[in-house]
N, C-alpha and C positions, 0 to 999 in steps of 0.2 A: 035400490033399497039396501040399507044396510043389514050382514045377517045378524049381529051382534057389537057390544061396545069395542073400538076400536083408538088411534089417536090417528090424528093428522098436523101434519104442520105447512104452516099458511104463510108465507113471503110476503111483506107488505110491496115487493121490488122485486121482480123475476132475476134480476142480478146486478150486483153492485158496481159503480165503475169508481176509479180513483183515479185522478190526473196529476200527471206528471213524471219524472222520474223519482225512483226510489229515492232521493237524494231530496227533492223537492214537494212529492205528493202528500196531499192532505188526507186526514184520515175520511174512510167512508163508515157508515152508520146500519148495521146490519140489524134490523126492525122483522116481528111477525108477530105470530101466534102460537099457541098450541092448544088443539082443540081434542079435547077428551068427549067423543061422543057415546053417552050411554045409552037413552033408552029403557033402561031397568036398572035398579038398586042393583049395585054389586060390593062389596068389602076390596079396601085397598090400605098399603103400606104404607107405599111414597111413590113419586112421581120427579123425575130427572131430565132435564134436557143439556146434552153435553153437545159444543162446536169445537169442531176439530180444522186445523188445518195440517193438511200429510205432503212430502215430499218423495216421489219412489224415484230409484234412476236406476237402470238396467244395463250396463255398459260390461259386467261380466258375459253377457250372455252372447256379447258381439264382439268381444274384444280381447284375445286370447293372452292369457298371463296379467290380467289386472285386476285389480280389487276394490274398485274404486266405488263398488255400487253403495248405495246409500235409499235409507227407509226410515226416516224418521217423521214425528210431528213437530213442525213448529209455532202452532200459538194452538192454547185450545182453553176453552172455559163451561164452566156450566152453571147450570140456572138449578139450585134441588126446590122445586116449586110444592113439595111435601118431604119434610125430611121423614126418613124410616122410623117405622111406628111400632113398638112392643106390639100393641093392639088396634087393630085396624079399625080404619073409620068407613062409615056406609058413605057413597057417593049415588046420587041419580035420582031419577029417573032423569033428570035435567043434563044437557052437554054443560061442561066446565070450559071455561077459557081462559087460556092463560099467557098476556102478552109480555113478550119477551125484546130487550136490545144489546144491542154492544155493539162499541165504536171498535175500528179495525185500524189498525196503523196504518198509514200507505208507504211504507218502507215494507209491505208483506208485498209478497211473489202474486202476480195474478193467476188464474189458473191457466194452467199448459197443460198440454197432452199432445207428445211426439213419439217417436219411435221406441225413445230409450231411457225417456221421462214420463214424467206427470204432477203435476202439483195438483191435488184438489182439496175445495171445501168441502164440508159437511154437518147436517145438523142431525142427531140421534138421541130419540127420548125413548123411555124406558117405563111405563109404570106396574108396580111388581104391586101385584094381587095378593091374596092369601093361600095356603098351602092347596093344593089337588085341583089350584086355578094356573091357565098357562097365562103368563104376564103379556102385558102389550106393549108392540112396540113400534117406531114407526122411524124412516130414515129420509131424509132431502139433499141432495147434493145443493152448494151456493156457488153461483157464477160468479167469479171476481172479474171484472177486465179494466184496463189499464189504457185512459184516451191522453191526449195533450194538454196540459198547463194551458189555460186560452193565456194567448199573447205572448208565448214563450215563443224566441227565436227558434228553435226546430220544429214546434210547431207550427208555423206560418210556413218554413219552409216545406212540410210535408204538403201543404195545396200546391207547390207551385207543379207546373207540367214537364213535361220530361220529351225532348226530341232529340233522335237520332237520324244523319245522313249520309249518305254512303253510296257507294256503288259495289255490285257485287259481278266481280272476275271483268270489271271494262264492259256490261252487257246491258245492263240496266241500272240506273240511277233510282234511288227509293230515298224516302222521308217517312219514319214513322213517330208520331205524336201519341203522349198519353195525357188527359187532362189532370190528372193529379195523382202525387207519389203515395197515395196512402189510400186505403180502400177499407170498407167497412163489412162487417161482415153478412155476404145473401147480397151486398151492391152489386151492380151491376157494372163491368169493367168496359169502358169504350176505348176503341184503340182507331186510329188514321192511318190508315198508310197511302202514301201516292208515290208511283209506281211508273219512270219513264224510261223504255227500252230503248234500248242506241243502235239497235242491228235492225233492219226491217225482218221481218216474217217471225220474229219472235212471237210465241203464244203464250199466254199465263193460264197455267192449266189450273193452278189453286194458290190461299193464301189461307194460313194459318198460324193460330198464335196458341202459347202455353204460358203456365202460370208456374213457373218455378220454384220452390222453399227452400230458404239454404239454413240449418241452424249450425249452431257450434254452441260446443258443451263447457264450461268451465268448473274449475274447482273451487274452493273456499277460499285458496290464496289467487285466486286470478290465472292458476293454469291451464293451459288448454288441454282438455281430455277426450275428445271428440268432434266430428264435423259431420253433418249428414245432410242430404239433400235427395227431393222426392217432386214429382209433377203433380201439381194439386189441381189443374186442368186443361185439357185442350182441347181446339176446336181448329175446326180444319172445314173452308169453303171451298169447292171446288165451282170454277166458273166456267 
């Protein structure tokens, strides 16, 4: 139950993808709502939905004698879906809805969140009440992500499989297979290994694998400002 009038806003799309590269991506189409739930007459001003996109990066905080950090937004728009009122108008008992779009360039960043960054979207509406009332207001972060061009050559190249062979110190010969270079996100990662000793009375006590991140930071002209790397999982079978 709600205790009183409130806003929400409603994603027609829990998050947007755009394919390609930034050189190539088409734009994605960012659709919803804003739903002003009252329940009771109340007096109102206006009513604003602004989207923002923010870039932070953190590299002072890790990187002694540089200044390189950066806080800015780069694309942002808004919807004033009641422009501000000398004298305010009654709203209610009835909820209000009010649907909202904008196309997104696909030359925009998708969103990231690492160590020493972050890009993210965001939607934030506002509606200001009348004096000795506390205004409402309400906030949604938007998922941007960023898949392949269908039929783009690296594209196609990220399904194919990946095998490595080797022997490790002349003792054991291995073969490990991955069936494709690209993984989605919450998929499930399968991995081969076959596994042939060359010394008799060798035992395999365990086999385990990790999932590695390597990113690298760049500047506006293409410099490199950064390199970092972190284990985003491992699992380890002992046999």
């Amino acid at each position: 139950m709600r205790s009183g009038p409130s806003l929400e806003i409603v994603l027609d799309q829990p998050e947007l993808l755009v394919r390609g590269t930034l050189d190539e991506a088409t734009p994605a189409v960012l659709s919803g709502r804003l739903i002003v739930h009252l329940g009771e007459s109340i007096r109102v001003r206006s009513l604003k939905l602004a989207f923002t996109g923010r870039i932070d990066t953190f590299f002072s905080q890790n990187m002694i004698g540089t200044s390189k950090d950066e806080h800015r937004d780069f694309i942002t728009h808004e919807w004033q879906f009641l422009e501000s009122q000398k004298h305010s108008l009654a709203w209610g008992p009835e909820d209000k809805v009010f649907p909202f779009d904008l196309v997104i360039p696909g030359d925009n960043p998708e969103t990231v969140v690492t160590a020493l960054s972050k890009v993210r979207y965001a939607l934030h509406a506002v509606l200001e009440r009348t004096s000795f009332h506390v205004n409402l207001a309400a906030s949604a972060d938007v998922l941007v992500k960023r898949g392949p061009m269908p039929g783009a050559p690296w594209a196609l190249a990220l399904m194919e499989s990946i095998e490595a062979t080797g022997d490790w110190s002349q003792q054991l010969d291995y073969r490990v297979s991955v069936p494709t270079r690209s993984l989605k996100d919450g998929e499930l990662f399968h991995t081969r290994f076959e596994l042939v000793p060359r010394s008799k009375g060798m035992k395999l006590m365990a086999v385990g694998v990790l999932i590695k991140e390597y990113v690298r930071y760049y500047g506006p002209r293409g410099e490199a400002l950064h390199r970092f790397a972190r284990v985003v999982v491992r699992n380890e079978n002992f046999i």
